[in-house]
C-alpha positions in Angstrom: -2.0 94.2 138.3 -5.3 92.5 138.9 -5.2 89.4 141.5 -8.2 87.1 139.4 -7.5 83.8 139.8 -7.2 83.5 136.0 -3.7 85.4 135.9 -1.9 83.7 138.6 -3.2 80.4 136.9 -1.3 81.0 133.7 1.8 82.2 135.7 1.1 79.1 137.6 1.4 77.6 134.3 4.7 79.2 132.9 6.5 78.2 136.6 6.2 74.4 135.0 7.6 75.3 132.3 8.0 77.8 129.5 4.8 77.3 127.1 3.1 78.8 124.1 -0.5 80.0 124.3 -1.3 76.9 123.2 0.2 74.5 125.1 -0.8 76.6 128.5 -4.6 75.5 127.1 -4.3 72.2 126.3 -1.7 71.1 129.7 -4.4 73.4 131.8 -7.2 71.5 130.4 -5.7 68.8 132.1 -5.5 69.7 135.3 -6.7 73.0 136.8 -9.3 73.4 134.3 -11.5 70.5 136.4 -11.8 72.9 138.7 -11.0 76.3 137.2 -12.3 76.6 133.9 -10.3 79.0 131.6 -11.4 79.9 127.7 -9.2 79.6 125.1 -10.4 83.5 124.7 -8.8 84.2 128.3 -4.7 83.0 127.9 -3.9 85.5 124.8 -4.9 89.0 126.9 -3.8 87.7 130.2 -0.6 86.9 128.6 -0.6 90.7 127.4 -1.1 92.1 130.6 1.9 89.9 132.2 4.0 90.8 129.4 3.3 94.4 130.0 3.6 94.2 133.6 6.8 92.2 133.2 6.3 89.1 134.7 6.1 86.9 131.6 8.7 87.0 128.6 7.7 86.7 124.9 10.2 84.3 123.2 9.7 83.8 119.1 10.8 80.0 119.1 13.6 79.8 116.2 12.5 78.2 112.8 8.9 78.2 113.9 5.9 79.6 112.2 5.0 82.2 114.3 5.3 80.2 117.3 5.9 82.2 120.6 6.8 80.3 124.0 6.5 82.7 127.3 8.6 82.2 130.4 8.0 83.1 133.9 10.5 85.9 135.1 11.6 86.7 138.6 9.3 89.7 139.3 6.8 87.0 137.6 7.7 84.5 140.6 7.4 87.1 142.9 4.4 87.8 142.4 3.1 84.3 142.4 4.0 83.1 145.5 3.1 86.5 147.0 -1.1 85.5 145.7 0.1 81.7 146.7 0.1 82.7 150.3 -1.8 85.6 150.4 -5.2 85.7 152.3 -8.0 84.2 150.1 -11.5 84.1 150.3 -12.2 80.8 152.3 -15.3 80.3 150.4 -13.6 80.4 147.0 -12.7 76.8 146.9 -12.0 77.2 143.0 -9.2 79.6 144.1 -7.9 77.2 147.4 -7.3 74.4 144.9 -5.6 76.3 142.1 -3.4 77.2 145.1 -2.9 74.1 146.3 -2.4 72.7 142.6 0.4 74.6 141.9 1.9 74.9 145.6 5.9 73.0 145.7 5.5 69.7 147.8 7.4 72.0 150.5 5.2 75.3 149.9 2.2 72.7 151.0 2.6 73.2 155.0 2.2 77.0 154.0 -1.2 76.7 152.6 -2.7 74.8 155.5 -4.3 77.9 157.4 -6.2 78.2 153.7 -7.7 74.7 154.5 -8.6 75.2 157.7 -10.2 78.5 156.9 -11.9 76.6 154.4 -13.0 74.0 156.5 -14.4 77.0 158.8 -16.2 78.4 156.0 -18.2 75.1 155.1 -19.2 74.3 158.8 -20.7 77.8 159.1 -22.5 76.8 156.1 -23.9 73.6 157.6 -24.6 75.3 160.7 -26.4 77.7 158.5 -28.7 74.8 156.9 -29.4 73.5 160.0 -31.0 76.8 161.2 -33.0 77.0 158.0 -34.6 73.7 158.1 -35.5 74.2 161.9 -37.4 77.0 160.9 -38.7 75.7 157.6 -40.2 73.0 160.0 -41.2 75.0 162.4 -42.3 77.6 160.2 -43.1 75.7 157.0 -44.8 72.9 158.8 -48.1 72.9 156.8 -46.9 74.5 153.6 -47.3 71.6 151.0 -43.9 72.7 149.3 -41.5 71.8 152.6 -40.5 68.2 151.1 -39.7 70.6 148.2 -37.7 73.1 150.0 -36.1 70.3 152.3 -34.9 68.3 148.7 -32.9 71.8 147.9 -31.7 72.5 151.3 -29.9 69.0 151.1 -28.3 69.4 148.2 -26.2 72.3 150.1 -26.0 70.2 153.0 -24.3 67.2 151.2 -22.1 70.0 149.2 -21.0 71.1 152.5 -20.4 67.5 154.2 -18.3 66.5 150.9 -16.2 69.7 150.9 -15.5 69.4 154.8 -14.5 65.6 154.0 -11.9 67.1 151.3 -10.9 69.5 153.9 -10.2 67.2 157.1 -8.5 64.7 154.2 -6.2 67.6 152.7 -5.7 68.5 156.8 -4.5 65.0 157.4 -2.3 64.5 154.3 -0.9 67.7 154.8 -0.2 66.6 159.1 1.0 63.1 157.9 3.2 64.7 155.1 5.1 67.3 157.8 5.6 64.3 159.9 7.4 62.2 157.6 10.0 65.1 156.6 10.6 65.9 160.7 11.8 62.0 160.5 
């Protein structure tokens, strides 16, 4: 089975609770979708391939018009928290926070080495910046589109600062939450 984000996301969705195609929309668009955006188009095929895989169950809801709920099943949650706490990409931050979205309050220490990576990942990034805009001034010094270069080298720079803020927040939530169940 393919391991896009997309798939784990509805199974994410089905360990809530069983849900129709439907309601897996409209409960995602509350939540994951502010980071993870998922078409209507997506749920009905990646539902197929979980069925045929066998991690999701079809169940026709009795007395319904054609309604049809799916349910997690074992192999289903197997899977899932095998991608919950697998490696990740720490620059997919789309993918940390669908983790961390559907992580169990004690799954949450787990997923801290994803942070930190994370973290990592955005002060490379910064370090990156600063290189470039030492040698855009340097470099760049007369060219009269610097102050133009320099606007669109910020706008990564503030990404990076406001994603390492998340990061060393989520860090200390996640240190302050571990000491409070040690008590």
């Amino acid at each position: 089975m393919s391991r896009t984000p997309i798939l784990f996301a509805v199974l994410g969705m089905l360990k809530l609770r069983p849900m129709t195609g439907y309601e897996i929309k409209q409960v995602y668009q509350k939540g994951p979708a502010n980071f993870m955006p998922m078409s209507f188009g997506q749920i009905y095929p990646v539902l197929a391939k979980l069925r045929q895989s066998e991690l999701v169950l079809q169940n026709k809801q009795p007395g319904s018009r054609g309604s049809i709920s799916y349910s997690i099943t074992p192999k289903g949650e197997e899977a899932f928290r095998k991608w919950l706490f697998s490696s990740g990409d720490p620059a997919n931050y789309r993918e940390l926070l669908l983790r961390l979205f559907f992580a169990a309050p004690p799954e949450l220490a787990e997923l801290r080495g994803h942070v930190e990576a994370f973290r990592r990942q955005e002060q490379a990034d910064l370090d990156h910046y600063e290189a470039t805009r030492k040698w855009l001034d340097t470099a760049q010094a007369r060219n009269p589109r610097l102050p133009i270069w320099n606007l669109v080298l910020e706008y990564g720079v503030l990404q990076s600062e406001s994603r390492m803020l998340w990061a060393d927040r989520a860090l200390a939530f996640m240190t302050k939450r571990k000491r409070s169940q040690n008590k």
